[in-house]
C-alpha angles and dihedrals in degrees: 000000000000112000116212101187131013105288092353120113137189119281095231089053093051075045100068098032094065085048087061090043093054091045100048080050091048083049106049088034089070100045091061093049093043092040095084091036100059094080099058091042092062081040090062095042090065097038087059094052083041090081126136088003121112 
């Protein structure tokens, strides 16, 4: 990380760095929306080798 004036860094660099910001809120984003739904998911699952069994 070359700096080319005090406090100042390359574009390509901040570049990057936003890149990694909008990815980790993607990330944690969908955990949130995914958390409650993991349940019923594993719920459906059985219920779909349940067949036939009752």
């Amino acid at each position: 990380m070359e700096k080319t004036k005090k406090g100042a860094i390359e574009l390509d660099t901040l570049g990057w760095m936003i890149i990694a910001v909008l990815v980790l809120v993607i990330v944690v984003v969908g955990i949130i929306v995914l958390g409650g739904k993991g349940e019923g998911m594993i719920e459906f699952i059985k219920n779909i080798f349940r067949f036939g069994v009752e």
